[in-house]
C-alpha positions in Angstrom: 0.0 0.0 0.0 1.5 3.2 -0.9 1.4 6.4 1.7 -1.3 8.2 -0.2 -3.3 4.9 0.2 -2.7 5.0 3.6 -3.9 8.2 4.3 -7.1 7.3 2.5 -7.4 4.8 4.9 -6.7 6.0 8.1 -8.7 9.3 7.2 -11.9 6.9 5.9 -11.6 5.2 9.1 -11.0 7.7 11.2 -13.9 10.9 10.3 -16.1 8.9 7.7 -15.6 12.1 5.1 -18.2 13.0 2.2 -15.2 14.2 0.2 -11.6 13.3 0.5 -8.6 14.3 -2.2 -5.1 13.1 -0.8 -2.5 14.6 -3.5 1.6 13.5 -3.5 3.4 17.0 -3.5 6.7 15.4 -2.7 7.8 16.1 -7.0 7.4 19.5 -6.1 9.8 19.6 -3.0 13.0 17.1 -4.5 16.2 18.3 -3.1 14.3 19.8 0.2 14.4 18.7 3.3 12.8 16.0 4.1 12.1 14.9 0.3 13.1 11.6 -0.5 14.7 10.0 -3.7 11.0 7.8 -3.9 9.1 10.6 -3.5 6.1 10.0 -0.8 7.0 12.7 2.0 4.8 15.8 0.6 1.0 15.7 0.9 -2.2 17.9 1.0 -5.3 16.4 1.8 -8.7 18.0 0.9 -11.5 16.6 3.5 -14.8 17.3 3.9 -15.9 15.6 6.9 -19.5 16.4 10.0 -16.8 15.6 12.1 -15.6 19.1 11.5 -18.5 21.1 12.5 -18.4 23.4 14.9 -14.8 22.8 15.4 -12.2 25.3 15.1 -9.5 24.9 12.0 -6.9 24.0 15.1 -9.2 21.0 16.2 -9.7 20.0 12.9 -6.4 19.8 11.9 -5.8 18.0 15.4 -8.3 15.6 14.5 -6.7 14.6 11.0 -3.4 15.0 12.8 -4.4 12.3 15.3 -6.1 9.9 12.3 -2.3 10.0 11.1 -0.3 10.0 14.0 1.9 6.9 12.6 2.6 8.2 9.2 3.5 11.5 10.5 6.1 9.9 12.9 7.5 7.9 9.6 7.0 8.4 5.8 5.2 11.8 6.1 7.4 14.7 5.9 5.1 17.5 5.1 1.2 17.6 5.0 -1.0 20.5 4.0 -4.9 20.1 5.8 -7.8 21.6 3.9 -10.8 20.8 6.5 -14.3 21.7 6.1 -17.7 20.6 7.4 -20.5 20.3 4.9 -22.0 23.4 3.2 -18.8 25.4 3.9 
């Protein structure tokens, strides 16, 4: 299972979203910090998600954050969070 899988996965299980968009950014960041030779280290995830309502964009983040605790202690350098409830 690749990374981006993987955060499909733990993000599905996790806050059960109406939309979710995981994209690999790591092309864009070769020869930074972090990057690595296979690529896999940059993210953004798009997530729509009632989880989020009524939470701030800190808790929001906290809670996708905490759905990816293990890949963000391993293969995930970098990850940009775009988190909305429905209707936003």
């Amino acid at each position: 299972m690749t990374v981006r899988e993987t955060i499909e996965t733990r993000l599905r299980e996790a806050l059960g979203p109406e939309l979710l968009h995981v994209s690999d950014d790591s092309h864009l960041h070769a020869g930074h910090a972090g990057a690595r030779p296979g690529g896999e280290s940059h993210f953004t995830v798009d997530i729509v998600s009632g989880r989020f309502a009524g939470l701030s964009r800190i808790d929001r983040h906290r809670l996708v954050n905490a759905a990816l605790a293990g890949e963000l202690a391993g293969p995930i350098h970098a990850l940009v969070i775009k988190a909305r409830a429905p209707g936003e």
